[in-house]
C-alpha positions in Angstrom: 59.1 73.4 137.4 57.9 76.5 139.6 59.2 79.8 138.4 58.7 82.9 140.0 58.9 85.6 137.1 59.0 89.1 138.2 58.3 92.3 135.8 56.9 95.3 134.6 52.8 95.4 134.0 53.1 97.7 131.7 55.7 95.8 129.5 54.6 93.7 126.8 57.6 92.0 126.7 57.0 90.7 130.0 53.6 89.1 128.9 55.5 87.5 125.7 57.7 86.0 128.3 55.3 84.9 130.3 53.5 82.9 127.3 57.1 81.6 126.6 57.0 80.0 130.0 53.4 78.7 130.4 53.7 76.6 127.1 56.8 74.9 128.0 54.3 73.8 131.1 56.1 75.9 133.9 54.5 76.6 137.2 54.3 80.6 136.9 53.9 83.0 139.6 54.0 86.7 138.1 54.5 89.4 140.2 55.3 93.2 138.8 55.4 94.8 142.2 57.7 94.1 144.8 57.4 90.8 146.1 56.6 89.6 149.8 58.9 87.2 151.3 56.1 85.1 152.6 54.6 84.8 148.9 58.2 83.2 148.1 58.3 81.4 150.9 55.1 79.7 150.6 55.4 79.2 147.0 59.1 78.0 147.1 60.6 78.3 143.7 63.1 76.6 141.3 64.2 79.8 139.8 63.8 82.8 139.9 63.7 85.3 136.3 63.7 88.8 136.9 62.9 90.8 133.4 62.5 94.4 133.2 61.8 94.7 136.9 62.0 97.8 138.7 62.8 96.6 142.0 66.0 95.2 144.0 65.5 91.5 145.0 66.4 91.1 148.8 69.1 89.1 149.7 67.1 86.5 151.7 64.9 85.7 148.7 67.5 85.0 146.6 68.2 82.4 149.1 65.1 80.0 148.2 65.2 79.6 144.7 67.2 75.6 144.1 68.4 77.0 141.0 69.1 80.7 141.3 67.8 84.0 140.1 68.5 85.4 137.1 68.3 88.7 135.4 67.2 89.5 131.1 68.9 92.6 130.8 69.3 94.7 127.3 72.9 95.7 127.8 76.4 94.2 127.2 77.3 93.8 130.4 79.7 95.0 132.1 78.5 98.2 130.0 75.7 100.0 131.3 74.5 98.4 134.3 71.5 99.7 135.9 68.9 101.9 134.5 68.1 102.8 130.5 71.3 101.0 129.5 70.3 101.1 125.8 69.9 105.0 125.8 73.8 105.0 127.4 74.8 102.7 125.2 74.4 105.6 122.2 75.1 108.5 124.5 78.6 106.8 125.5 79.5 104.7 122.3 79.9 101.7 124.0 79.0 98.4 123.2 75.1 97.3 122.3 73.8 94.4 123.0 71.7 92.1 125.3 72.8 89.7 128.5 71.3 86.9 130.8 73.2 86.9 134.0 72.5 85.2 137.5 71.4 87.9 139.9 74.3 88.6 143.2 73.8 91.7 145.7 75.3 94.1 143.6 73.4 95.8 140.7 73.8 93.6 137.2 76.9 92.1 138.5 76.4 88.8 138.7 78.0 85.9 136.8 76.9 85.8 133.0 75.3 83.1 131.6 74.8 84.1 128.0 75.2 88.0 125.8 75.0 88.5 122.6 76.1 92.1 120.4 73.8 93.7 118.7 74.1 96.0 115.3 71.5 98.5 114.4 71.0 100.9 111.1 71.1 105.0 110.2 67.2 104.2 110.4 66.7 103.3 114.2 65.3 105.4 116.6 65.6 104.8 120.7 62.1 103.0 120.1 62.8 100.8 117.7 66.4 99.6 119.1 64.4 99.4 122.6 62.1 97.0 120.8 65.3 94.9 119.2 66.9 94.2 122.0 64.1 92.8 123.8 63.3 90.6 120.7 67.2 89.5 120.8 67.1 89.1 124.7 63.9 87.0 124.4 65.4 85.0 121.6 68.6 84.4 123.6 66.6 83.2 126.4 64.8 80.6 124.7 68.2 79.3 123.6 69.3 78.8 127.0 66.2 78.0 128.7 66.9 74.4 128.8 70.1 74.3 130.3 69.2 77.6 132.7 66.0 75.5 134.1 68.2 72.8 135.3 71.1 74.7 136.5 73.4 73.7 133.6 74.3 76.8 131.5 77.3 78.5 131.2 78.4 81.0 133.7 81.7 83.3 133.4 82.5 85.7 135.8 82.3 89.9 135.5 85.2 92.1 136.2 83.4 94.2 138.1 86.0 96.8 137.9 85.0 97.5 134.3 82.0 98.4 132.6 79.8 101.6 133.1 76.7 102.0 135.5 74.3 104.7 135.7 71.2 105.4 137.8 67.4 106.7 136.4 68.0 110.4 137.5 71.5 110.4 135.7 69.0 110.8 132.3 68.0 114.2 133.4 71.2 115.8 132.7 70.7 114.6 128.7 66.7 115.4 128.2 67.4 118.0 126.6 68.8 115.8 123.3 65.7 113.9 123.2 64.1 116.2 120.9 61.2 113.6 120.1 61.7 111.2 123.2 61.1 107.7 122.1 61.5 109.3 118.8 64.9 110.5 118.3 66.9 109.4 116.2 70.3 107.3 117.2 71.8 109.8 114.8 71.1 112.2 116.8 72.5 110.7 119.7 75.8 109.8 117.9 76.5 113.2 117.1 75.9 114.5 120.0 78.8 112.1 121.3 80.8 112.7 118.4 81.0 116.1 119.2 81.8 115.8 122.8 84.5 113.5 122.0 85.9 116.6 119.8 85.2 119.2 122.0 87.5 116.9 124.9 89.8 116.4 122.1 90.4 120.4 121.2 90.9 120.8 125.1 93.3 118.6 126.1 
């Protein structure tokens, strides 16, 4: 089968992936930049994975693909679509967890083929629940890989009225919190919330 997986370079979940893909005897093309229509085109894929990618797929690529694209992405969706979803996740209290969805025009809105919640301890930093979901995610995917590859999975529908979304600059107006960056504490983080869910509280 000829899969087009796109990523980040710099993401070692990407390469695990990858691996993932190769020894089930897939016909990988890996690209971490933003890919050329003409590449697509000329290479004419079954599917599509996007994981950790930093770019938006073009509507007219995502019209090649037999089977689809599809989107890893460590959130609950419909909760924190779009960029560091697992730091919003803490900062907003709302659902953790991870989510395979096929990829539409809109930003992680597209129907959902798998999620799964995900709990984590007094002990985890932003690091180390990073590195969890992106074990779960990967685990998930293997799980559905199967039925994915042949167009054959599950897919329900978001409500795309619901949920949470935030862009990459929205993190600047919380930098301060994140005493020790990759660091800090979820503690941390839920307190902050806790007490901004007080502080609404008192002035209402």
């Amino acid at each position: 089968m000829k899969v087009i997986l796109l990523g980040n370079n710099k993401n070692k979940y990407c390469d695990m992936l990858k691996e993932y893909l190769l020894s089930q005897g897939e016909s990988l093309l890996f690209f971490g930049d933003k890919i050329p229509l003409d590449v697509v085109q000329k290479f004419s894929p079954d599917i599509i994975v996007s994981y950790n990618y930093r770019f938006l797929i073009s509507k007219e690529i995502l019209t090649f693909p037999k089977f689809g694209a599809i989107n890893l992405h460590v959130s609950f969706l419909p909760w924190n679509r779009g960029a560091d979803p697992n730091l919003w996740s803490f900062m907003n209290d709302t659902p953790k967890g991870v989510t395979i969805h096929y990829i539409d025009e809109g930003l992680d809105t597209g129907d959902i083929i798998a999620q799964k919640e995900v709990d984590f301890s007094t002990t985890d930093t932003l690091q180390t629940s990073y590195g969890r979901l992106h074990e779960e995610i990967q685990f998930l995917f293997k799980e559905q890989w199967s039925k994915i590859r042949i167009g054959q999975c599950d897919r329900t529908r978001q409500d795309k009225d619901k949920g949470s979304f935030h862009l990459a600059r929205d993190k600047k107006q919380i930098e301060y919190i994140l005493s020790e960056g990759w660091d800090t504490p979820i503690t941390v983080l839920q307190k902050y919330t806790a007490q901004s869910k007080e502080s609404n509280r008192m002035q209402q």
